[in-house]
C-alpha positions in Angstrom: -1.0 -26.0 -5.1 -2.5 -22.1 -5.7 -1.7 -19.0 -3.8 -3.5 -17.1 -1.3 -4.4 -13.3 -1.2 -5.7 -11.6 2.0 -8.0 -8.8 0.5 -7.4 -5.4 1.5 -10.4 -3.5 2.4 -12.2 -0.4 3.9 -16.0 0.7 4.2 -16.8 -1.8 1.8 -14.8 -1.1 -0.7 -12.5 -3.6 -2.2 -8.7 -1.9 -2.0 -7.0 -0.6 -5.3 -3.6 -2.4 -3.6 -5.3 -6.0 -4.0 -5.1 -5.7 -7.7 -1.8 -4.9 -8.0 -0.9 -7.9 -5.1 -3.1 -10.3 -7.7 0.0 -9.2 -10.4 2.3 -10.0 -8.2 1.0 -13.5 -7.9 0.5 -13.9 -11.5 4.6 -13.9 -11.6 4.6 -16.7 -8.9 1.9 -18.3 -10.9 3.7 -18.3 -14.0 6.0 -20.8 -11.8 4.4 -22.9 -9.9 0.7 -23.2 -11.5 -1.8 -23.3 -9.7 -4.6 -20.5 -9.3 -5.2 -17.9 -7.5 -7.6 -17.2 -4.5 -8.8 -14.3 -2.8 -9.5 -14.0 0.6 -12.0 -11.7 1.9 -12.1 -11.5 5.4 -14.6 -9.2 7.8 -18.5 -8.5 8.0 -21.0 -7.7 5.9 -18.6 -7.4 2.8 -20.5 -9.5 0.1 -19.7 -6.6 -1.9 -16.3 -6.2 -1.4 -15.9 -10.1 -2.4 -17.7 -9.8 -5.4 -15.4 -7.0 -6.5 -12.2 -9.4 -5.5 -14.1 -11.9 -8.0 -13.8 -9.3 -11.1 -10.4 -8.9 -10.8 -8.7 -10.6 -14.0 -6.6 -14.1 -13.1 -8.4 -14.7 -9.8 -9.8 -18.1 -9.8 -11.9 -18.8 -6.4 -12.8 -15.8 -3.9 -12.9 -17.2 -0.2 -15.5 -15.5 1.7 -15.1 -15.5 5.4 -18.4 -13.2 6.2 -18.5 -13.1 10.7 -18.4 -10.7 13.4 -15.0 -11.9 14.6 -13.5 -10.9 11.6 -15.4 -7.5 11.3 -12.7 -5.0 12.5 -9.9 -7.3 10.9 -8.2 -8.0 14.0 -4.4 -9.5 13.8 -5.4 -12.6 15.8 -8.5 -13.9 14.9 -7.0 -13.1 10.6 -4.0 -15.0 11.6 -5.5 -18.1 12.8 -8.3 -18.4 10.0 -5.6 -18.2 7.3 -3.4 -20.7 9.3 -6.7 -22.9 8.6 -6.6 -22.1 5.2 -3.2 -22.4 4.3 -2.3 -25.9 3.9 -4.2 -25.9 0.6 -1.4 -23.3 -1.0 1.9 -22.6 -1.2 2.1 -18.6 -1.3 0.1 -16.1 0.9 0.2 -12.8 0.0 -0.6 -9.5 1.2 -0.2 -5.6 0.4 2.1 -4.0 2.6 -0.5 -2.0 4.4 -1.4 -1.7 8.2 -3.7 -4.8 8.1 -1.0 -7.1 6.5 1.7 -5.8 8.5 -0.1 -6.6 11.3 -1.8 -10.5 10.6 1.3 -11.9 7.9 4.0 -11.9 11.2 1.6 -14.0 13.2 0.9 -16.6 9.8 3.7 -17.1 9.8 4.8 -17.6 13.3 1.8 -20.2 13.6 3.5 -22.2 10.3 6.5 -21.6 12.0 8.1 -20.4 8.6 9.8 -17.4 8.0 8.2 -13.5 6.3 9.5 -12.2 3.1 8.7 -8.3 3.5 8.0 -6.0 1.0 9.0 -7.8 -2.0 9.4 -5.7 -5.4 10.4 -8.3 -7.8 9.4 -11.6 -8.0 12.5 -13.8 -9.9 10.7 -17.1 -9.3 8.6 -19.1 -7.2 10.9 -18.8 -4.3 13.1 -16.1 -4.9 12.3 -12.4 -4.6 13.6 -9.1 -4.5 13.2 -6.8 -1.5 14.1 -3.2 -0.7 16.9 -2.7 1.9 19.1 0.5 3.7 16.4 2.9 2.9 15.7 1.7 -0.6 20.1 2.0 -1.6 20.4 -1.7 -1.9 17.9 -4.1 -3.8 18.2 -8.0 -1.9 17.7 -11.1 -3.8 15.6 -13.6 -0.8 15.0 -16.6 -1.4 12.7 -19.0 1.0 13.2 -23.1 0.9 9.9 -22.9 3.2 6.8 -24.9 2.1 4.7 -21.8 2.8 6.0 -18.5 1.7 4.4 -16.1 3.5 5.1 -12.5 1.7 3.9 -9.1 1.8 4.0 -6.7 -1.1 4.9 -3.3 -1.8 1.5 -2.3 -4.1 3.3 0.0 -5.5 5.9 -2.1 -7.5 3.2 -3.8 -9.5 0.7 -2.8 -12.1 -2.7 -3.4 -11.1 -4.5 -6.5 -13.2 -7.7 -5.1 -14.7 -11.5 -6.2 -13.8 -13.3 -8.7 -16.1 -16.2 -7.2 -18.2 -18.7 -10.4 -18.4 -19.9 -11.2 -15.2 -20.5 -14.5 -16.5 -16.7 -14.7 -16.2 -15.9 -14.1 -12.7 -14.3 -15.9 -10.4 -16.5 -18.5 -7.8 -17.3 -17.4 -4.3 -17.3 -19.8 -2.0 -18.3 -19.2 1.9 -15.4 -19.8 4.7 -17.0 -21.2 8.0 -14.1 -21.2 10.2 -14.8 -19.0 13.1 -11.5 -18.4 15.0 -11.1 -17.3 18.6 -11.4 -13.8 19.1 -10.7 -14.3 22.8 -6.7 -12.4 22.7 -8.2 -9.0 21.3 -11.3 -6.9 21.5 -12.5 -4.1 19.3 -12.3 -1.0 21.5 -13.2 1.8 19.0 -11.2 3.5 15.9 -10.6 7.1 15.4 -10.0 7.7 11.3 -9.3 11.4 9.9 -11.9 12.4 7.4 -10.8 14.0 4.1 -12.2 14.7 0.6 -9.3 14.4 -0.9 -7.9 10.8 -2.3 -6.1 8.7 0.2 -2.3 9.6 0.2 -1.2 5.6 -0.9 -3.3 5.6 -3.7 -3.3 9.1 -5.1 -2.6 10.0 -9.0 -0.9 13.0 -7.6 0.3 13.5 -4.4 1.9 17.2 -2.9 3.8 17.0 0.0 5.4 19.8 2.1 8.9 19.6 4.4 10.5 21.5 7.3 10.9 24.7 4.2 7.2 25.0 5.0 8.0 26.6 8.0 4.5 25.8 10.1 1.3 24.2 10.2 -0.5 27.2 8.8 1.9 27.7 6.2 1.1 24.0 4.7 -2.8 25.4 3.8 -0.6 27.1 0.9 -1.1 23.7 -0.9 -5.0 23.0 -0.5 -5.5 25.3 -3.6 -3.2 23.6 -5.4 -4.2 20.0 -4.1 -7.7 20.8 -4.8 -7.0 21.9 -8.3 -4.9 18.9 -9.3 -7.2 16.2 -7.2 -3.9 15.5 -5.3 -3.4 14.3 -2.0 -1.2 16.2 0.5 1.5 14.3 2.4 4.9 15.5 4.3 8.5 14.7 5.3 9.1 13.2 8.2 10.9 16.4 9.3 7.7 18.4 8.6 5.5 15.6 10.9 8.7 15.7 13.7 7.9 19.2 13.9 4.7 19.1 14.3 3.3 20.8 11.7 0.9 17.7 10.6 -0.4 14.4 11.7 2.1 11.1 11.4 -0.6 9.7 8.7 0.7 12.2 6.1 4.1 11.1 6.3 5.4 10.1 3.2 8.7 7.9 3.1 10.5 4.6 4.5 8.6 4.6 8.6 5.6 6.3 6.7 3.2 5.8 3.3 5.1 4.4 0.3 3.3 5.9 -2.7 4.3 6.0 -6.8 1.8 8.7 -7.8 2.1 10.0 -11.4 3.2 12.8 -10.4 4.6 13.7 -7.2 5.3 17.7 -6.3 7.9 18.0 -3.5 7.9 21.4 -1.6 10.4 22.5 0.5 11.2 18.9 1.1 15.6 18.7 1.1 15.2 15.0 -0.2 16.9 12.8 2.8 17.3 9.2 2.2 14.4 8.4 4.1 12.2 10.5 2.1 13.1 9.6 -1.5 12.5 5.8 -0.4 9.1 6.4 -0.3 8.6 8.4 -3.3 11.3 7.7 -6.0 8.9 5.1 -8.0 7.1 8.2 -8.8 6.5 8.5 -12.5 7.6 12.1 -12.4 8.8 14.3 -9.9 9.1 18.0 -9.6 10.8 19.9 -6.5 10.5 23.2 -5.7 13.8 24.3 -3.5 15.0 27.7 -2.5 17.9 25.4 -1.6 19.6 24.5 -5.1 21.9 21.5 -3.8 19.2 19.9 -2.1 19.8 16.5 -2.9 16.0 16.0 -4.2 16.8 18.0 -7.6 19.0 14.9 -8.0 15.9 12.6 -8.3 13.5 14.9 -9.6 12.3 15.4 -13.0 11.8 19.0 -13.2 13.3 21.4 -10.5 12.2 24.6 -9.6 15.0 26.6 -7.1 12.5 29.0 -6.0 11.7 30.7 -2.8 8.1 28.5 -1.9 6.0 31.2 -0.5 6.4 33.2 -4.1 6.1 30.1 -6.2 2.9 28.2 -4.1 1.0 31.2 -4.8 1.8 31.9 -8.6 1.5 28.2 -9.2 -1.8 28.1 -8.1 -3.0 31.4 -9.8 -1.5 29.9 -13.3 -3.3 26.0 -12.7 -6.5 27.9 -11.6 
C-alpha cells in the first residue's frame, strides 16, 4: 500500500511546503514500502502537476484537472480523496489553510481519527506532535487503517527536484468529479505584496506591541527590503491593531523556520516563540533586557528600537 499527498498550490505554482511533506513520507515509507503519490487537485494546473512529478521519491502524480475542484473547496477535496483512499494507507498534507480545512472531513468520511501537525515521524504509526504551545513534544500513535496526518512543513527538509526529465514520476488523470452541491465559490480577497510570503521566507522581521503603532512598523520595510525578508508580527502587535491577522507569526497564526528570524520589540510570550523557535538563528532587539525572548535568541540586542531600526538599516544599506 503507498501514501497519498494532497499538493499544496497557488496561481499555478506548485507550493515549497509539498516538498518538504514528500520527506515526511519518505520516513513512513522507509516503514511500510510502498510509493509515494501526489495529488494535484484544482483547474488548469497541468503545470503545477508536472512540478509535483520532479520532486525526488514521488512515484505516480494523480491529476484531478475540473472546475469543481478549481477554488480547492473543503467538500468537493474531501470526497475525491475519500475516492482515492482505499488504495493507501497514509494521506498527507501540509499544515496550511487548504489542509486544515479538507484533512478533518477525510477523515470523518473514513471515520478514522486526524493526527495534527506531526514533527517527527518514529514509524509507520507513531508520530510526534507539538502540544501546550510547543512546551511538550507527544508521542501519537494511530491503530487506524488510514492515517490521515497533516504536517508542520517546517519540521522537514525539503526533498530536491530530479534533473532528467526522463526520470520523473507518471501523471496519470483522476476522473472523479465530486459534488460540489454543499459549497459555492463566492469570491476571494488576497493582500498583494512583493515581498516573499511570510511561511516560506529565508528571513522573516517581525515587529510586537514595542512598535508602538501601525506607522511605526514602516521602520522595517527598509530593512525587509534590504535583506529580502518578509515582515510578520506578535499576536499583541495584530490585537492592537497595528497590522492585518495574516502577519501573525506564532501558535493561532503562521508557523515559519526562516534562517534567520529578527524579532523587534516582540517580549517573546509562549505563544509567540512556538511559531518561530525552529528558526535557524534568531536575533531580538529589546529595550526590555529580561524579555524572555533573549532566552531563545541567538544574538540579543537590549536597545531602544527607534535608535537601533534606523542605524541597522543605514549600516545593511
Amino acid at each position: 500500500m503507498s501514501i497519498l499527498i494532497l499538493a499544496d498550490h497557488h496561481d499555478g505554482q506548485l507550493s515549497s511546503a509539498t516538498a518538504q511533506v514528500v520527506a515526511a513520507a519518505q520516513q513512513v515509507q522507509a516503514s511500510t514500502g510502498g510509493e509515494i503519490h501526489v495529488l494535484v487537485a484544482g483547474e488548469g494546473v497541468a503545470a503545477v502537476a508536472e512540478a509535483a512529478a520532479r520532486l525526488d521519491g514521488v512515484a505516480q502524480v494523480r491529476l484531478a484537472d475540473h472546475a469543481v475542484y478549481a477554488h480547492q473547496l473543503a467538500e468537493p477535496l474531501g470526497a475525491l480523496i475519500h475516492e482515492l483512499a482505499s488504495d493507501y494507507t497514509h494521506v498527507l498534507s501540509c499544515s496550511s489553510t487548504t489542509g486544515k480545512n479538507v484533512l478533518p472531513r477525510v477523515a470523518a468520511l473514513r471515520d478514522v481519527s486526524q493526527l495534527s501537525e506531526i514533527i517527527s515521524v518514529e514509524s509507520a504509526d507513531t508520530f510526534q506532535r507539538p502540544i501546550y504551545a510547543g512546551n511538550a513534544i507527544a508521542t501519537v500513535k494511530s491503530d487506524d487503517a488510514l492515517k490521515v496526518i497533516t504536517v508542520r512543513a517546517s519540521a522537514f527538509d525539503a526533498v530536491g527536484s530530479r534533473q532528467d526529465p526522463g526520470d520523473n514520476a507518471s501523471i496519470e488523470a483522476v476522473d472523479f468529479v465530486a459534488d460540489s452541491a454543499q459549497s459555492a465559490f463566492i469570491k476571494e480577497a488576497l493582500a498583494e505584496s512583493d515581498r516573499p510570503e511570510l511561511g516560506s521566507a529565508r528571513v522573516v522581521i517581525s515587529g510586537g506591541r514595542g512598535m508602538g503603532s501601525s506607522e511605526n512598523f514602516t521602520l522595517l520595510d527598509g530593512i525587509a527590503d534590504t535583506l529580502g525578508a518578509a515582515i510578520g508580527a506578535s499576536r499583541a502587535a495584530v490585537d492592537a491593531g497595528f497590522v492585518p491577522n495574516d502577519m501573525q507569526v506564532g501558535q493561532t497564526g503562521k508557523i515559519v523556520a526562516p534562517e534567520l528570524y529578527i524579532a523587534v520589540g516582540i517580549s517573546g510570550a509562549i505563544q509567540h516563540l512556538a511559531g518561530m523557535k525552529d528558526s535557524k538563528v534568531i536575533v531580538a532587539i529589546n529595550k526590555d533586557e529580561e524579555a524572555p525572548i533573549f532566552q531563545v535568541a541567538d544574538y540579543g540586542l537590549v536597545a531602544d528600537l527607534f535608535q537601533a531600526l534606523p542605524e541597522l538599516e543605514q549600516r545593511l544599506g
